[in-house]
Each structure stands twice: as structure tokens, then as C-alpha cells.
C-alpha positions as CSV (number, residue, x, y, z in Angstrom):
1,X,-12.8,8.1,15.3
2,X,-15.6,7.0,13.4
3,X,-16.6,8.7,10.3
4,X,-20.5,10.2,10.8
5,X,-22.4,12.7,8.6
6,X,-20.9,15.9,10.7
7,X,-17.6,15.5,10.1
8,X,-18.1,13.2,6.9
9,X,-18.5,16.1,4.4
10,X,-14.9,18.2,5.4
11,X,-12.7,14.7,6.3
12,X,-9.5,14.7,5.1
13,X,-9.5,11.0,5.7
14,X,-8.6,9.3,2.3
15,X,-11.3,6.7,2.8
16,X,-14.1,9.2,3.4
17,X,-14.3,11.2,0.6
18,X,-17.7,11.8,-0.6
19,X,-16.5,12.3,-4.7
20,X,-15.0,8.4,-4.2
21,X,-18.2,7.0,-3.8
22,X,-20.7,6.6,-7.0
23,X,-23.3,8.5,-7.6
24,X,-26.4,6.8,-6.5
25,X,-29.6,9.5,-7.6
26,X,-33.3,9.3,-7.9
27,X,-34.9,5.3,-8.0
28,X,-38.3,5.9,-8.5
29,X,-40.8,4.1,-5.6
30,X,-38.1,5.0,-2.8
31,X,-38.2,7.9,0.0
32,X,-35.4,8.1,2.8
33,X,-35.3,9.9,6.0
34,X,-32.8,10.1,8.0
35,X,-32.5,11.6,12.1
36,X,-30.7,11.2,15.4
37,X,-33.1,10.0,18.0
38,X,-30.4,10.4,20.4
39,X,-29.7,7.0,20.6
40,X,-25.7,7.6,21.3
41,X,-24.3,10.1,23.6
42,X,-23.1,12.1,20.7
43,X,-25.3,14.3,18.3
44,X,-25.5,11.6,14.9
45,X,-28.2,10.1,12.7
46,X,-29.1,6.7,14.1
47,X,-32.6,6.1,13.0
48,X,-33.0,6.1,9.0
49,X,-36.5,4.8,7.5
50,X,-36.8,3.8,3.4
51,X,-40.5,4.8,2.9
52,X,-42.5,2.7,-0.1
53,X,-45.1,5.0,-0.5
54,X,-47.0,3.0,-3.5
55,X,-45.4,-0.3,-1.7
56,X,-42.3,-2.6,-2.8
57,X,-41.9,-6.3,-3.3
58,X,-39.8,-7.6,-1.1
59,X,-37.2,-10.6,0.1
60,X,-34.7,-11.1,2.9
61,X,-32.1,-14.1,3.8
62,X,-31.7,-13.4,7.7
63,X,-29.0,-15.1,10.1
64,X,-28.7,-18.8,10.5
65,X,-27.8,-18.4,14.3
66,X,-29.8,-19.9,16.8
67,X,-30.0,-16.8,18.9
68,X,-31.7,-14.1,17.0
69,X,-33.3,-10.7,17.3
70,X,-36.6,-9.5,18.0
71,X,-36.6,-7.8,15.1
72,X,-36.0,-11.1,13.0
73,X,-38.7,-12.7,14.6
74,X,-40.6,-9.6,13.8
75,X,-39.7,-9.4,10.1
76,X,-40.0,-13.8,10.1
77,X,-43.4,-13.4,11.4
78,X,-44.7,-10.5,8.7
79,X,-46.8,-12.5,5.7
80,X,-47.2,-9.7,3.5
81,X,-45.7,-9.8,0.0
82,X,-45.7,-5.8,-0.3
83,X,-43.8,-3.2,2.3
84,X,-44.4,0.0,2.7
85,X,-41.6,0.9,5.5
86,X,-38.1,-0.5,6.4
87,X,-36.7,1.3,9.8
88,X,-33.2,0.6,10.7
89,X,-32.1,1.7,14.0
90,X,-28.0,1.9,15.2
91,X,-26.7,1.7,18.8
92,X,-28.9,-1.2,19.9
93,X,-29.5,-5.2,18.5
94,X,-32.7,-5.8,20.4
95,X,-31.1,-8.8,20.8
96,X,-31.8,-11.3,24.3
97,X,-34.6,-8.3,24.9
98,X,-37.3,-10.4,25.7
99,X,-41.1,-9.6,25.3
100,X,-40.0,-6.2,26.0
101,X,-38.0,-6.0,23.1
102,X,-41.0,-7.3,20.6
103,X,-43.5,-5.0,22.3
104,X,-41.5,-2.5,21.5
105,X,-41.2,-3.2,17.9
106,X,-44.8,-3.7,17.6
107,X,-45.3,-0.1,19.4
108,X,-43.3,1.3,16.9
109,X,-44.9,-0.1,14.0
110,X,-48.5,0.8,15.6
111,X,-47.4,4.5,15.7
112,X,-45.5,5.2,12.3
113,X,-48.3,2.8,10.5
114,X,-50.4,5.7,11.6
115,X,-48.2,8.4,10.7
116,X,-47.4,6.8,7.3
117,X,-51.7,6.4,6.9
118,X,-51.9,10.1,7.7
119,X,-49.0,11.5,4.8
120,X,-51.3,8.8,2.4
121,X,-54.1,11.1,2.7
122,X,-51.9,14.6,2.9
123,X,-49.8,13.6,-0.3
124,X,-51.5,11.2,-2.6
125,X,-54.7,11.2,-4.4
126,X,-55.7,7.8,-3.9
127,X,-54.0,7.5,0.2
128,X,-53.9,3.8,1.4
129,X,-53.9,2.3,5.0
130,X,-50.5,1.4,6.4
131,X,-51.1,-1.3,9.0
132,X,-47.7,-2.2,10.9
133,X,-47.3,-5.5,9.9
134,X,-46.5,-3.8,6.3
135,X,-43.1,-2.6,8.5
136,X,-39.7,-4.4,8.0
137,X,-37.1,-3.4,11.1
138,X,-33.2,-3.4,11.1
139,X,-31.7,-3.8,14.5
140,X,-28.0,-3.2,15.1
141,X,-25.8,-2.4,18.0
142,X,-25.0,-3.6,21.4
143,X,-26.7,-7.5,22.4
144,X,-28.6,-7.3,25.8
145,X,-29.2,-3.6,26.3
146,X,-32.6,-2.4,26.7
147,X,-34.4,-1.6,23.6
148,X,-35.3,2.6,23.3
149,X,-38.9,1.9,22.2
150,X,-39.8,5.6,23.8
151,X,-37.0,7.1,22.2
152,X,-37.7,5.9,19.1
153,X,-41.5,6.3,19.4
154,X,-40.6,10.6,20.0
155,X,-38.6,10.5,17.1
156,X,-41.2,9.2,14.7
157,X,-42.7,12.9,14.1
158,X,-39.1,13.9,13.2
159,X,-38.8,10.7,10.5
160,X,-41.7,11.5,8.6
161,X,-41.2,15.3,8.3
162,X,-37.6,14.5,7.2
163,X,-39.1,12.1,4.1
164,X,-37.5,12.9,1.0
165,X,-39.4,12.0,-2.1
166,X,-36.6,13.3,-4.2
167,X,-33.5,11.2,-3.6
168,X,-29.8,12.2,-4.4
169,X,-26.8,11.3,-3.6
170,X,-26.3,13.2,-0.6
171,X,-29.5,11.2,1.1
172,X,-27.8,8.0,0.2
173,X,-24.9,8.6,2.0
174,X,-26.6,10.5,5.2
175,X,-28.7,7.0,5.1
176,X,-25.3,4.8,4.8
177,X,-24.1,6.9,7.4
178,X,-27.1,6.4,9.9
179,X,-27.0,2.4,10.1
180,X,-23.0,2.5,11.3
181,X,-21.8,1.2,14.1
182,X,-18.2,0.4,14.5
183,X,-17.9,1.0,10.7
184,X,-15.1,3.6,9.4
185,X,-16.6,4.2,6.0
186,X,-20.6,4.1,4.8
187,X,-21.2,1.4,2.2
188,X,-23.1,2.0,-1.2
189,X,-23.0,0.4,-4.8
190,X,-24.9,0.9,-7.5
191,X,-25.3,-1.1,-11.3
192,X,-27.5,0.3,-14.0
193,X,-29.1,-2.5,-16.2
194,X,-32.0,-4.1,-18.6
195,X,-34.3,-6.2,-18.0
196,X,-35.3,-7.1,-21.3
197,X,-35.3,-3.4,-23.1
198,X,-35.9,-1.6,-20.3
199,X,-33.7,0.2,-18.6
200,X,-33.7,-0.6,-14.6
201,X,-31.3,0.5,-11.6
202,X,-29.9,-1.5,-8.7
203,X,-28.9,0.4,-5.3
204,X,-27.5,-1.1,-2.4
205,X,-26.4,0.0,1.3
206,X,-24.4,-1.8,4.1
207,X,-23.3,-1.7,6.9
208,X,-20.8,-4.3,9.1
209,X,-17.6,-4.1,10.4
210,X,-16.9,-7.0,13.1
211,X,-19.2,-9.8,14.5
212,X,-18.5,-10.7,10.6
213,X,-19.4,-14.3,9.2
214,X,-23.0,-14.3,7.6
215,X,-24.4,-17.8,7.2
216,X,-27.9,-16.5,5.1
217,X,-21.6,-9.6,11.1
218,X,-23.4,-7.4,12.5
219,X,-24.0,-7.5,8.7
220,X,-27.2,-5.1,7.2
221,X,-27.7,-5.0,3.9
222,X,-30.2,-3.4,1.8
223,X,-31.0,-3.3,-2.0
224,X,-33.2,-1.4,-3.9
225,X,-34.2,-1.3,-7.5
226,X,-36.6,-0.2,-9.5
227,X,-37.0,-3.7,-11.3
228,X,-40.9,-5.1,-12.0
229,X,-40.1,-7.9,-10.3
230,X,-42.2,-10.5,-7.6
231,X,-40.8,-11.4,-4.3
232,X,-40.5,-15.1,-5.6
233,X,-38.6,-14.1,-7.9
234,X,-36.9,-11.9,-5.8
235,X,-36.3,-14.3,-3.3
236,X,-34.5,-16.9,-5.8
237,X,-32.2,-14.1,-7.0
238,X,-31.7,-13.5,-3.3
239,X,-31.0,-17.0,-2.1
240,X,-28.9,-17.9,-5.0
241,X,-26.8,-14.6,-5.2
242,X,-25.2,-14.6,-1.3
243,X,-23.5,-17.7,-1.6
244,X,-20.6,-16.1,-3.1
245,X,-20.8,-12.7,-1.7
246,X,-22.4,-11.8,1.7
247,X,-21.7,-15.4,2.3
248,X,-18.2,-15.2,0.9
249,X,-16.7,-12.7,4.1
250,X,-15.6,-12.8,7.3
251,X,-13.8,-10.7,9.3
252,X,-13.7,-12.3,12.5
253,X,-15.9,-15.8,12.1
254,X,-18.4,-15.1,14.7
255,X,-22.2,-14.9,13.0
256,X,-24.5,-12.1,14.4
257,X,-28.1,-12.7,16.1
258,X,-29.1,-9.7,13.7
259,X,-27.4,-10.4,10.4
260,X,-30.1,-10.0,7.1
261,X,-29.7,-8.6,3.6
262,X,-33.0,-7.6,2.0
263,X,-33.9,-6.4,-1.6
264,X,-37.1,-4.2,-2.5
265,X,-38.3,-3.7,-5.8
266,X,-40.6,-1.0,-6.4
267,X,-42.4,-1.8,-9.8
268,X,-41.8,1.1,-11.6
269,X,-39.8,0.4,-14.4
270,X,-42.7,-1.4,-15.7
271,X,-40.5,-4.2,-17.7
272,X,-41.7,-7.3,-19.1
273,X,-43.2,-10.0,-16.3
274,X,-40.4,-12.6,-15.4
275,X,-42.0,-15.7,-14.5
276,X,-38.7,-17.6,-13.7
277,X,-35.0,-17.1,-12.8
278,X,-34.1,-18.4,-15.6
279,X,-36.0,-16.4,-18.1
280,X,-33.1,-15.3,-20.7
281,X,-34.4,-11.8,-20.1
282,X,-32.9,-11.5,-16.4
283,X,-29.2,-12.6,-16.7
284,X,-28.6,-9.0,-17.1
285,X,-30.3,-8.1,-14.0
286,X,-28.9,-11.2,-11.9
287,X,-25.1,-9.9,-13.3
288,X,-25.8,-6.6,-12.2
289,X,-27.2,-7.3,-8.4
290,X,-24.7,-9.8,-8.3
291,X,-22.3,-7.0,-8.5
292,X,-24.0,-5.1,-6.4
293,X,-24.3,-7.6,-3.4
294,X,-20.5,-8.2,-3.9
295,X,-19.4,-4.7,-4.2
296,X,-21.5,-3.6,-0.4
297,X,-19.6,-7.6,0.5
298,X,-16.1,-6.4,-0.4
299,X,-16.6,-3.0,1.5
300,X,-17.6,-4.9,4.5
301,X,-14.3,-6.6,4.7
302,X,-12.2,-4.3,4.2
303,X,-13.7,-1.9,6.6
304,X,-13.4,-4.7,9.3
305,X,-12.2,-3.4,12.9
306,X,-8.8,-2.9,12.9
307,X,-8.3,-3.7,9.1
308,X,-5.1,-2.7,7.2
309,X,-4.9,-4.9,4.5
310,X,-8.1,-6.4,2.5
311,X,-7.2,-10.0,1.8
312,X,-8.9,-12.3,-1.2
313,X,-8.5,-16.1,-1.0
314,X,-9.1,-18.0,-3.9
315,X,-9.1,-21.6,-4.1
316,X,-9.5,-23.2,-7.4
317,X,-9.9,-26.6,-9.1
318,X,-11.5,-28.1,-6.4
319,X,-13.8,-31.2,-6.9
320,X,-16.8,-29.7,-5.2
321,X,-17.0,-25.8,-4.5
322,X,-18.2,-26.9,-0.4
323,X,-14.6,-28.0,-0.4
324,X,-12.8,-25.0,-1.5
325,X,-15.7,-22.9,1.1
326,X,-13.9,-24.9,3.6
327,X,-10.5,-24.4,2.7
328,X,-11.1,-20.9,2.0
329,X,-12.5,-20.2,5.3
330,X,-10.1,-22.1,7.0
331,X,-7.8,-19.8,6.0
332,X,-9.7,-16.6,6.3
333,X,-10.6,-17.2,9.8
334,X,-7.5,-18.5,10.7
335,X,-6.2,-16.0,13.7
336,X,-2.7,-16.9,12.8
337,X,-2.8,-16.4,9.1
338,X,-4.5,-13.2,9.9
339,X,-1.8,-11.9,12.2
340,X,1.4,-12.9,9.8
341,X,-0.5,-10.4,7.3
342,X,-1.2,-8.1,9.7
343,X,2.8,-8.4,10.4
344,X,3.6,-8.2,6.9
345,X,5.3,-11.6,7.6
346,X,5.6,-13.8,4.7
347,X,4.9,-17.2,6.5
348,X,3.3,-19.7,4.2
349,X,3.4,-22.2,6.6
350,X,0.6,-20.7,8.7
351,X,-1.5,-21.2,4.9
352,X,-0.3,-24.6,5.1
353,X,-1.8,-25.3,8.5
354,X,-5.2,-23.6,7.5
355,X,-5.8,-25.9,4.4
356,X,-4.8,-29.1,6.5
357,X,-7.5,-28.5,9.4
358,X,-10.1,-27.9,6.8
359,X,-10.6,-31.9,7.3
360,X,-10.8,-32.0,2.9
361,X,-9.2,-34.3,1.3
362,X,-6.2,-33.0,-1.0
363,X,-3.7,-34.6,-3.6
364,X,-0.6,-33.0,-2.0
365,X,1.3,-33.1,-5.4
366,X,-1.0,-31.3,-7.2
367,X,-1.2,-28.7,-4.4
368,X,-0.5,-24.9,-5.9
369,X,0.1,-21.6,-3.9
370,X,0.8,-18.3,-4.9
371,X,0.9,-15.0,-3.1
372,X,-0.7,-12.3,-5.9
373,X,1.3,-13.6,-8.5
374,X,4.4,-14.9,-7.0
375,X,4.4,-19.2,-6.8
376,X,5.2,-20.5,-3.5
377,X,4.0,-24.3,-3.5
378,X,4.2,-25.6,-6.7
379,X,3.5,-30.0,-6.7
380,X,3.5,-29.9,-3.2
381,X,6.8,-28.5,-2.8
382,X,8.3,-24.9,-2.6
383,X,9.5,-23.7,-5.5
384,X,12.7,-23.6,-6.5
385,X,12.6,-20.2,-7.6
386,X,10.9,-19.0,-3.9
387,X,12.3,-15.9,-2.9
388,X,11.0,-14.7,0.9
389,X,12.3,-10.9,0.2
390,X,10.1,-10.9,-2.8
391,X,7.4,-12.3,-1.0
392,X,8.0,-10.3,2.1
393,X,7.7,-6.8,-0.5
394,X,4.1,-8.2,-1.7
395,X,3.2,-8.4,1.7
396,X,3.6,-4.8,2.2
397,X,0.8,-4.3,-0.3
398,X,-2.6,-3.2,1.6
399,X,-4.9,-5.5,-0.7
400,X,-3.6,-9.4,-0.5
401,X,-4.4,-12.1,-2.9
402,X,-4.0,-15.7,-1.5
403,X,-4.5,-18.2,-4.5
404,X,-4.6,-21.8,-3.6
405,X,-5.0,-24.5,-6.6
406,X,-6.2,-27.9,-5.6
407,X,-6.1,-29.3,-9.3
408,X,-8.8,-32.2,-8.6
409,X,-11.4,-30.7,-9.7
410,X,-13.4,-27.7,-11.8
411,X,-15.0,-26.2,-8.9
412,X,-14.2,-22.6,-7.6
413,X,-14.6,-20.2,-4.5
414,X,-13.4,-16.7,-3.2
415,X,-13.5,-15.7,0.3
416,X,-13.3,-12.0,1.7
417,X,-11.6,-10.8,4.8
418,X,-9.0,-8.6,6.2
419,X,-5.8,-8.7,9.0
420,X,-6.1,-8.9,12.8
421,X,-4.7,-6.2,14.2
422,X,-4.1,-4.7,18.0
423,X,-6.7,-2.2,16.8
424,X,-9.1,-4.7,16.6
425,X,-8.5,-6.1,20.0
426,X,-8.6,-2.3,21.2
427,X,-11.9,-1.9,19.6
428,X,-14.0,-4.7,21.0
429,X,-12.5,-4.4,24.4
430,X,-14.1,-1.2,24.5
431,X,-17.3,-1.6,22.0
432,X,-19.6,-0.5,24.6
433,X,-18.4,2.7,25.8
């Protein structure tokens, strides 16, 4: 059963525990609602809304596939450097929707622009005009179902009375809460930082548990800060910080239509200007939303459908770091390596396949495997002191580390992803119900 805001709170589940999750408080610039629109059978919060109310700088990597949402064309077709809404809404992609599904969208945005315009004048003392192409969406759910414009549209009375100005950590986790789908636990990370000597702070939801393989599953992610801080520069940050995190998992290799990660930054901290990426000032900030991004990564996989074991593959000392992607994935998304772990069965040859199909070259005796810390391959041969029961004891472990050396090279990369299960088959061959 799927962990949701009513039975979150007195869950005796050891993954759902609110006091394991940190403490993400107050970021100045940021208001959250969360509601049920009644989007699934069952009374939960599908409809959450991050509201900007003096506007946010804003940038977003969205899905590389070539099928994608209408609200990805939406956001893709928004020019505006400042947002003043994001809406994220569960149970349904609006994906292969149609005109219908854009109308929609743009009905939406028509309606809570004007709701938004009207709390301007009611709560601040210099109100702007919200137009609705200052809206972001998040779609995620089924693919092909009619989108629940009217639904939605009913509901937007209840989202902007349930605006919270003051945020704490409880609002957090009812928002990570709202944007689940098949997810068993909400997603949240946090980093405080400097930019400069100012003190700044770095929030992040997620949400994704299968349809997992970003190329920048269903894969949402959102980060907030309250950084001083342009959406170029956001955007570089962005671009060059999800290579090696939401780009880094998979749980089952299949790409979403809906798959983006954006980060807002509000402009309050009121730290130095940053002209360039690479203005000594940032590499604080860039550390710290690294950690962030790959925190709300690592959560993803290892909440993956069906997951009982979170596995890390790290290939190392490769001459170019595409290579070791390659070989990383190959393994990660290898069905057969997947199942052996899920089987606790200490087959090394099935590793063996995966880094032969990845179609990179490889000096065989330089070739290096260890499971966590026990060597398996060692010059391209097994090692003489290779014991399987020792190896088949590691695999009982519920976090995996698969550690390939290629020793060719200097280059590095870590992939993310967890077992295949018969949960997981159970799961998808009844997603819709």
C-alpha cells in the first residue's frame, strides 16, 4: 500500500517515519498548498501548487523523449524568465492528450492567473498581475487518459485558500506526498550553504518510482532556494549538475514523456551578483545543490517498484567518462544482473556479460571487479582468493556496491538503480487500477 498523508503520520512502516526525514523549514519567496481534487478514487492530496508571490527565477532540463507531454510543450513554449506558480498534478501524464490536453492546461492557467491576481491585491501592498503564461505545470500519472481540466479547474478555489506563506516541515512533506504515484516513500533533501558570506538554503522534492531512465522516470523534481541567482545561471548549474545524478539512475531503462527537474530561486537572500559559473564565490552553492539533486536521485532508486536492495555501480579508470556511462548502464539495466541481486545470487558472470555488450573497448587484463569490498576479477581473471559464500553473504546486504576498474584511463562514473523483483512485475501489470 502506498504511503499517502492519512496514514503517513501513524505508519509503523520503517521507511515512513516522518523524524527520518530532515528538517526542511521556512525558505523565504516560497508558499505551498496542497489538496485532493479527487483525482483518485481514494480521499489523497493530488494537486499541490508552489506559489512565488514576489516571483522566482527559474530553469528546467525536461525529457529527451520524442513523445512528450502537453505540459512540456506548455512549460517549452513559456518565455518568461520569472514564475510566479508551479502546479503539479498526480494520477494523470497529459500525455498523447491532444489539443484537448493543452486547452486544458491553458484553462487552468487562465483561471488560477486570476485567482493568484486577486490574493496580489488582498495580501500585498504593491499587488501585481499574474498572467498564465507566468505558470509552470507538472504532469504525472497514467499516459493516454483524459486530462481532468474541470476537476482541476473546481479545485482551484480550494488551492489558493490552502496557501501557506509560512512553511514547515510538515508542508514539505504533505507536498512530497501530493506528487506520488507508485512511490512508497515522499522524497525531500535539503543543504544549507554561502554564497559568498551569505548564508543561503537549497530544498528539493521528488518524486519517481518506475518508468525510471531520465535522459535531461516518471521522474519530477523540484528545487528551491533562496539563492540571488539568474535563470542563466541557473540553467548552467542545472544542465551541468544532472549528468551525474538525475542522469545517473534507472530503475527500469524506459524514459518518460513527462520526465523534468526544475530549480526556482527566489532572490531573497540578497548575495553578491554571480555573473558566471565559475565565479569562485558559487562552488559552495554548486557543492551543495549538487548534493541536493543527488540526494532526491538516490531516493528515486531506491524507492523503485518492487525495490529490495539499492544497488551503486561504479566504474573507474576509464579513458573517457561516456565509456564508463555505458558500461555502467549496461549493467544497471541489465534485467539479468538485476534479477541475480534480487536472488541474492552471487553470479558475476551476468556483470561480465553486461560490460561486454556495452560495445567499449576494454584491456581484459587490466579488468577489476569487486562486490563492496570483496575482489572478484582481478587482471582479467578470478581471483585466487574468490570465495562465492563470502560473496553470496554480501549479497544479502539491502544496499549493493558493484565496482568495476577499467585501468585505461582517469575518468569516472556512478550509476543508481535497484533489483527486479516479482513485485515489480505485479505493480505494472496492475498500474492502472
Amino acid at each position: 500500500m502506498a504511503i499517502y498523508l492519512s496514514n503517513f503520520l501513524s505508519s509503523k512502516n520503517k521507511k515512513s517515519k516522518m523524524g527520518d526525514f530532515q528538517n526542511l523549514e521556512h525558505l523565504d519567496g516560497v508558499s505551498i498548498s496542497a489538496i485532493s481534487a479527487n483525482l483518485y478514487d481514494g480521499k489523497r492530496d493530488d494537486l499541490v501548487m508552489f506559489y512565488f508571490r514576489d516571483g522566482a527565477n527559474y530553469a528546467s532540463v525536461y525529457t529527451q523523449s520524442k513523445i512528450i507531454s502537453e505540459n512540456i510543450k506548455w512549460n517549452l513554449n513559456l518565455k518568461n524568465k520569472k514564475i510566479n506558480a508551479l502546479m503539479i498534478n498526480a494520477r494523470n501524464a497529459n500525455a498523447f492528450t491532444g489539443k484537448k490536453g493543452y486547452q486544458g492546461l491553458k484553462e487552468i492557467a487562465d483561471e488560477l492567473a486570476i485567482q493568484l491576481s486577486i490574493k496580489q491585491k488582498n495580501d500585498e501592498e504593491k499587488p501585481m498581475t499574474i498572467k498564465p503564461n507566468q505558470i509552470l505545470f507538472g504532469c504525472t500519472g497514467t499516459i493516454g487518459e483524459k486530462y481532468p481540466t474541470e476537476k482541476i479547474k473546481k479545485s482551484i478555489p480550494d488551492l489558493i485558500e490552502g496557501i501557506k506563506y509560512t512553511q514547515s516541515k510538515y508542508m514539505w512533506m504533505k507536498a512530497a506526498l501530493g506528487i506520488m504515484t507508485t512511490d512508497l516513500v515522499p522524497k525531500l533533501a535539503m543543504e544549507e550553504c554561502k554564497i559568498g558570506n551569505v548564508d543561503v538554503r537549497i530544498y528539493g522534492i521528488a518524486k519517481g518510482s518506475g518508468m525510471i531512465f531520465p535522459n535531461m522516470a516518471t521522474t519530477l523534481g523540484y528545487v528551491f532556494t533562496d539563492a540571488s541567482l539568474s535563470s542563466s545561471i541557473l540553467q548552467k548549474l542545472l544542465r551541468k549538475n544532472i549528468q551525474t545524478t538525475f542522469n545517473a539512475i534507472s530503475c527500469d531503462g524506459d524514459t518518460s514523456t513527462n520526465d523534468m527537474v526544475t530549480i526556482f530561486a527566489t532572490n531573497k537572500s540578497k548575495n553578491s551578483m554571480i555573473k558566471t559559473i565559475n565565479d569562485s564565490k558559487l562552488e559552495e552553492f554548486e557543492k551543495s545543490l549538487h548534493n541536493v539533486l543527488l540526494n532526491l536521485s538516490k531516493r528515486i532508486a531506491a524507492d523503485g517498484e518492487g525495490a529490495s536492495k539499492f544497488i551503486t555501480v561504479n566504474v573507474n579508470n576509464s579513458k573517457t567518462q561516456e565509456e564508463a556511462k555505458k558500461i555502467a548502464f549496461s549493467i544497471a539495466n541489465s534485467p539479468l544482473v538485476k534479477t541475480a541481486i534480487a536472488g541474492e545470487d552471487p553470479n558475476w558472470g551476468r556483470i561480465i556479460m553486461a560490460i561486454g555488450k556495452a560495445n567499449v573497448n576494454i584491456s581484459l587484463s587490466k579488468l577489476e571487479i569487486t562486490f563492496g569490498k570483496i575482489k572478484i576479477i582481478e587482471k582479467g581473471e578470478l581471483s585466487i582468493d574468490y570465495d562465492e559464500i563470502e560473496v553470496a553473504e554480501y549479497m544479502k546486504n539491502e544496499k549493493i556496491d558493484l565496482n568495476i576498474n577499467l585501468n585505461v584511463g582517469k575518468k569516472n562514473f556512478s550509476a543508481y538503480t535497484m533489483d527486479l523483483t516479482k513485485k515489480y512485475i505485479e505493480i505494472n501489470s496492475d498500474y492502472r487500477s
